[in-house]
Backbone atoms as SQL, in Angstrom:
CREATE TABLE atoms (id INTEGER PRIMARY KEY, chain TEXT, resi INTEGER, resn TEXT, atom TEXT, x REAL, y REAL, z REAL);
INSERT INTO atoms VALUES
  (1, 'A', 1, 'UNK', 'N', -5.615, 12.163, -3.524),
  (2, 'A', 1, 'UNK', 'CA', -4.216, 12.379, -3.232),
  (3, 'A', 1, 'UNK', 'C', -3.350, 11.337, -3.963),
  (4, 'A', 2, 'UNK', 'N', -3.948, 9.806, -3.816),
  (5, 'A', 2, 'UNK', 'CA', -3.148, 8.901, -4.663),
  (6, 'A', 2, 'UNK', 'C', -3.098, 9.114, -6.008),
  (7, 'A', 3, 'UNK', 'N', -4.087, 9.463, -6.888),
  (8, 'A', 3, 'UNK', 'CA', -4.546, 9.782, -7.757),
  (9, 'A', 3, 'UNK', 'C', -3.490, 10.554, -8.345),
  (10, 'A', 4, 'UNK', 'N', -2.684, 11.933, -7.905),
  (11, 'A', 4, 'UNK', 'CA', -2.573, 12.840, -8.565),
  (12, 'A', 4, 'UNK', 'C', -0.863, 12.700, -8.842),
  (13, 'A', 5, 'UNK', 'N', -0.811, 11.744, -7.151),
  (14, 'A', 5, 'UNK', 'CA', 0.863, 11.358, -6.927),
  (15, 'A', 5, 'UNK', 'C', 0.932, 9.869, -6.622),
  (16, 'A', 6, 'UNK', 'N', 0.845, 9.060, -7.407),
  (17, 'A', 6, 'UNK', 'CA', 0.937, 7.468, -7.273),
  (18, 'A', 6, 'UNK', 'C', 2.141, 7.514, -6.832),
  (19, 'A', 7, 'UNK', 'N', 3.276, 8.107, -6.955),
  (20, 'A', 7, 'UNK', 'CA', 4.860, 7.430, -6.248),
  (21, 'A', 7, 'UNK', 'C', 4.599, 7.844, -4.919),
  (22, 'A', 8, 'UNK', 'N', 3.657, 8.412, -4.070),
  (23, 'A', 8, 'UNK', 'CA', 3.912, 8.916, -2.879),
  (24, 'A', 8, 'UNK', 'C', 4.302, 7.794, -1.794),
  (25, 'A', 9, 'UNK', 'N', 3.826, 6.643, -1.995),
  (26, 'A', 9, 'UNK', 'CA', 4.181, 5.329, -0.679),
  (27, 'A', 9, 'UNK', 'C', 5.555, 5.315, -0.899),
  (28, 'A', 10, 'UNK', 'N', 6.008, 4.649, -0.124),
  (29, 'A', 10, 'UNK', 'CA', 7.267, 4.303, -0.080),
  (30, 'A', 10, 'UNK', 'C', 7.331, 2.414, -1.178),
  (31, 'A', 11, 'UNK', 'N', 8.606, 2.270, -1.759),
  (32, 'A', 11, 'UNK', 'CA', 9.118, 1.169, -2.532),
  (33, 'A', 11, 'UNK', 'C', 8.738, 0.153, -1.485),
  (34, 'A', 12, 'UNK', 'N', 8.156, -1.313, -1.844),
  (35, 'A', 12, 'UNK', 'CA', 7.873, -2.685, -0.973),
  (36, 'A', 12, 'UNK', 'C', 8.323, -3.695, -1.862),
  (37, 'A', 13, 'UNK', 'N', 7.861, -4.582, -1.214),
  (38, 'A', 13, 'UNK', 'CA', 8.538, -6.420, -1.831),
  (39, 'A', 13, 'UNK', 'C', 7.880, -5.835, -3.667),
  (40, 'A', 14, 'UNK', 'N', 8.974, -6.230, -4.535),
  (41, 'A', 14, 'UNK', 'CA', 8.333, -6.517, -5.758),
  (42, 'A', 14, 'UNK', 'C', 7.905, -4.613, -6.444),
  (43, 'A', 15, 'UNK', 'N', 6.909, -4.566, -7.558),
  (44, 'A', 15, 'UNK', 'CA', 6.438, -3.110, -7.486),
  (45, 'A', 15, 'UNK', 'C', 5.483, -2.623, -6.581),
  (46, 'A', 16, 'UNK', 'N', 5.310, -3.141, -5.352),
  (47, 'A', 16, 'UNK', 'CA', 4.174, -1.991, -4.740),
  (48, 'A', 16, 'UNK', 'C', 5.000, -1.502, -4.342),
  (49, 'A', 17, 'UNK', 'N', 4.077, -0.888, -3.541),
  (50, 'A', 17, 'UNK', 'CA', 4.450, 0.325, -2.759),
  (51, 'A', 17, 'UNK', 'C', 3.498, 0.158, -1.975),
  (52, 'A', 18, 'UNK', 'N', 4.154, 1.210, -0.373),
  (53, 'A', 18, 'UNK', 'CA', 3.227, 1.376, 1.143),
  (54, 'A', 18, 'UNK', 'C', 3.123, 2.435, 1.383),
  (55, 'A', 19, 'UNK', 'N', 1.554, 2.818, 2.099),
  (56, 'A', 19, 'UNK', 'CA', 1.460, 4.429, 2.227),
  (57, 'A', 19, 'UNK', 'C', 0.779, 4.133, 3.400),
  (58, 'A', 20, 'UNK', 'N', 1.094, 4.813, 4.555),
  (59, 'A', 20, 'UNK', 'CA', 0.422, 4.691, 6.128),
  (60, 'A', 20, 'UNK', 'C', -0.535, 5.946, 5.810),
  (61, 'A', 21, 'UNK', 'N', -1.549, 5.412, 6.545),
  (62, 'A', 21, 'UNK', 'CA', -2.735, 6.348, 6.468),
  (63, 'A', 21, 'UNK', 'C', -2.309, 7.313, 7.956),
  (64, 'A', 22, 'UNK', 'N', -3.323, 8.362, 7.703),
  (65, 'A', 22, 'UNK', 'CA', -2.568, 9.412, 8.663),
  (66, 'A', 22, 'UNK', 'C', -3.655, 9.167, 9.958),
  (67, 'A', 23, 'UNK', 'N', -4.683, 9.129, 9.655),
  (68, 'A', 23, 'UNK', 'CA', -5.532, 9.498, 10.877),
  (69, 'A', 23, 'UNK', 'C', -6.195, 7.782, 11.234),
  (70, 'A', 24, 'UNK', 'N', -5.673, 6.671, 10.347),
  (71, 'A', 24, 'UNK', 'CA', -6.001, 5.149, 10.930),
  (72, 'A', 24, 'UNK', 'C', -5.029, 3.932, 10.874),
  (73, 'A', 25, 'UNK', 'N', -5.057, 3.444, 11.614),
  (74, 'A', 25, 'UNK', 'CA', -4.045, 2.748, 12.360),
  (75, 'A', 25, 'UNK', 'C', -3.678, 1.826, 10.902),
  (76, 'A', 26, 'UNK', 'N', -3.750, 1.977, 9.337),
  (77, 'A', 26, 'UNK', 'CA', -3.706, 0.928, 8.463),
  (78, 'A', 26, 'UNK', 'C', -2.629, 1.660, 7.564),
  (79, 'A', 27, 'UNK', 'N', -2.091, 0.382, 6.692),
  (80, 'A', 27, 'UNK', 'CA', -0.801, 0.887, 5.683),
  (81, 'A', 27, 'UNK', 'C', -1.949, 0.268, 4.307),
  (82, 'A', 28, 'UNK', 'N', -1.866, 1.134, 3.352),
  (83, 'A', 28, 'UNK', 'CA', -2.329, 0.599, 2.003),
  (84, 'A', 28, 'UNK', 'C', -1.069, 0.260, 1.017),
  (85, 'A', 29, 'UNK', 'N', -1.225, -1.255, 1.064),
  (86, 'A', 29, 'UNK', 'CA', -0.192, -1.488, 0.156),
  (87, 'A', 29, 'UNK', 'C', -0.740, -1.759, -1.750),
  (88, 'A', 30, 'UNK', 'N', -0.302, -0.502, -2.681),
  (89, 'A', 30, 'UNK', 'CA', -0.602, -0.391, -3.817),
  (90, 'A', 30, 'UNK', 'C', 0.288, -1.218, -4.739),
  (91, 'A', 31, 'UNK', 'N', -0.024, -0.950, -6.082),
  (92, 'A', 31, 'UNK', 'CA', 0.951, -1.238, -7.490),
  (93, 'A', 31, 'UNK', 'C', 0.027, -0.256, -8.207),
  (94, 'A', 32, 'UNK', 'N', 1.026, 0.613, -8.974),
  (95, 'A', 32, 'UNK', 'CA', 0.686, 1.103, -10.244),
  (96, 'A', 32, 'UNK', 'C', 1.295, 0.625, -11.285),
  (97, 'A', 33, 'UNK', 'N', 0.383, 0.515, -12.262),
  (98, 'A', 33, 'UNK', 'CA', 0.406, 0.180, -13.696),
  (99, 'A', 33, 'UNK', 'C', 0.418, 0.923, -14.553),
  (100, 'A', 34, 'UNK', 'N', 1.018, 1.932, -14.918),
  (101, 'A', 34, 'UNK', 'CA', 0.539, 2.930, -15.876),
  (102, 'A', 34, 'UNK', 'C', -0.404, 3.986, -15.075),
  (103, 'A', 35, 'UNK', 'N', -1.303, 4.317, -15.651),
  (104, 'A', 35, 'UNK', 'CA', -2.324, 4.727, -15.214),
  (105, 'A', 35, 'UNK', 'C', -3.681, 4.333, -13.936),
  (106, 'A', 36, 'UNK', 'N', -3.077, 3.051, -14.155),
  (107, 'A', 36, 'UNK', 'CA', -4.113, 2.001, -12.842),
  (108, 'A', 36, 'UNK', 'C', -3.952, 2.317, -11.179),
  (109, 'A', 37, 'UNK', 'N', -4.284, 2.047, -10.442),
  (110, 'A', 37, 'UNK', 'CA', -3.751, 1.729, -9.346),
  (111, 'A', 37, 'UNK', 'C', -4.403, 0.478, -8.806),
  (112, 'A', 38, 'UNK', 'N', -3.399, -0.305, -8.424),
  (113, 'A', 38, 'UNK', 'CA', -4.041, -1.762, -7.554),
  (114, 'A', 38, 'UNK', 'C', -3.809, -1.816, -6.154),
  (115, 'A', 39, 'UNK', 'N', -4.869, -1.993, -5.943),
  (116, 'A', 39, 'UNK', 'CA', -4.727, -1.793, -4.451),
  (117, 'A', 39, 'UNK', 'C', -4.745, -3.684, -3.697),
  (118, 'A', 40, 'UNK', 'N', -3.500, -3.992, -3.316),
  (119, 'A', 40, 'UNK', 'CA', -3.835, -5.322, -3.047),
  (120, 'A', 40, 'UNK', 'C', -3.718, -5.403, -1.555),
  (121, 'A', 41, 'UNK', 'N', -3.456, -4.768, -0.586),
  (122, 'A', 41, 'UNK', 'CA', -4.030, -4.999, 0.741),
  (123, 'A', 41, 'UNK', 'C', -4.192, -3.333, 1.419),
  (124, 'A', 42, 'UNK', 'N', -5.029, -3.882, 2.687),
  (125, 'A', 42, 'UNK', 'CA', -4.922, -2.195, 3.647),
  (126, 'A', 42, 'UNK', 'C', -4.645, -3.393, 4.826),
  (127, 'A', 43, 'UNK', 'N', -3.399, -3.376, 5.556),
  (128, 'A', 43, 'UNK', 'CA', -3.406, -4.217, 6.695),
  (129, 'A', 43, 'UNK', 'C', -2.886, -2.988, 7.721),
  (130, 'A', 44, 'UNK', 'N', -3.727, -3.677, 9.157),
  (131, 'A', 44, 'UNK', 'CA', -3.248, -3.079, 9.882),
  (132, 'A', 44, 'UNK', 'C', -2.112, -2.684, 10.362),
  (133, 'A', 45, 'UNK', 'N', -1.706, -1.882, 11.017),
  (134, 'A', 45, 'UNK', 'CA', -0.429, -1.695, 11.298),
  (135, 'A', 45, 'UNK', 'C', -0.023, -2.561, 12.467),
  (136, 'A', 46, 'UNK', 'N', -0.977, -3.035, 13.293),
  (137, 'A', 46, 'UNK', 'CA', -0.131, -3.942, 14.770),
  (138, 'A', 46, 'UNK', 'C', -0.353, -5.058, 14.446),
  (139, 'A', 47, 'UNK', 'N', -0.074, -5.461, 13.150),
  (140, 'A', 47, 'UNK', 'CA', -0.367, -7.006, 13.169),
  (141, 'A', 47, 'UNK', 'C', 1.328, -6.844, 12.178),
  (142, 'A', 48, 'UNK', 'N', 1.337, -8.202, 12.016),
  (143, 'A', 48, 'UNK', 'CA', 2.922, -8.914, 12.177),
  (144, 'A', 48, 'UNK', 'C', 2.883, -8.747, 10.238),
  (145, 'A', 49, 'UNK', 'N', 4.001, -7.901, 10.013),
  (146, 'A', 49, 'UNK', 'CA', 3.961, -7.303, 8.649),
  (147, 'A', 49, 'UNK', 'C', 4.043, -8.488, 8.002),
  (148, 'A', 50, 'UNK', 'N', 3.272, -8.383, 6.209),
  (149, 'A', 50, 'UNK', 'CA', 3.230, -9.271, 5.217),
  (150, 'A', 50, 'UNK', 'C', 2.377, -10.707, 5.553),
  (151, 'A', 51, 'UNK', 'N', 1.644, -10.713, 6.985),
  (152, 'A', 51, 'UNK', 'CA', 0.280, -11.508, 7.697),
  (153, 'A', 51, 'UNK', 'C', -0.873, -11.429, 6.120),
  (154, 'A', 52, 'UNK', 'N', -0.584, -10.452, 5.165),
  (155, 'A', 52, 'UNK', 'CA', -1.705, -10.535, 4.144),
  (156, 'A', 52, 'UNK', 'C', -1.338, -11.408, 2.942),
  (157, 'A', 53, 'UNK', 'N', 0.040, -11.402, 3.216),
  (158, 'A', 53, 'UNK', 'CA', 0.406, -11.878, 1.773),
  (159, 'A', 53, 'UNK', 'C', -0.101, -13.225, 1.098),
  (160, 'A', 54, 'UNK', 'N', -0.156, -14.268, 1.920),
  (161, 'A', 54, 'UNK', 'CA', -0.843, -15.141, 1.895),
  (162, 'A', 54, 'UNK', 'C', -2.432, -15.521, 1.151),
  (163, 'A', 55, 'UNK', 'N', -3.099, -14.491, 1.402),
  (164, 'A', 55, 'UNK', 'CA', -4.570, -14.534, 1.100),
  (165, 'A', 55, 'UNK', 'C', -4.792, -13.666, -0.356);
């Protein structure tokens, strides 16, 4: 699904982007590059937003 539509998350800090998963409690926060996709966190959703950014 990411694959076919990389703009589907919504705009975040900087170029990612956030896409809430449907059936688990997690947000995948991406960047595309062209053709790439980077996936730099999946954080949960009940924890205190941008808790990943750090690491």
């Amino acid at each position: 699904m990411l694959m076919r539509e990389p703009a589907l998350g919504t705009p975040a800090e900087g170029r990612a982007r956030k896409l809430p998963l449907s059936r688990f409690p997690f947000t995948l926060v991406y960047r595309v590059d062209g053709s790439v996709i980077h996936v730099l966190a999946l954080m949960h959703q009940s924890r205190e937003p941008g808790y990943w950014a750090d690491r």
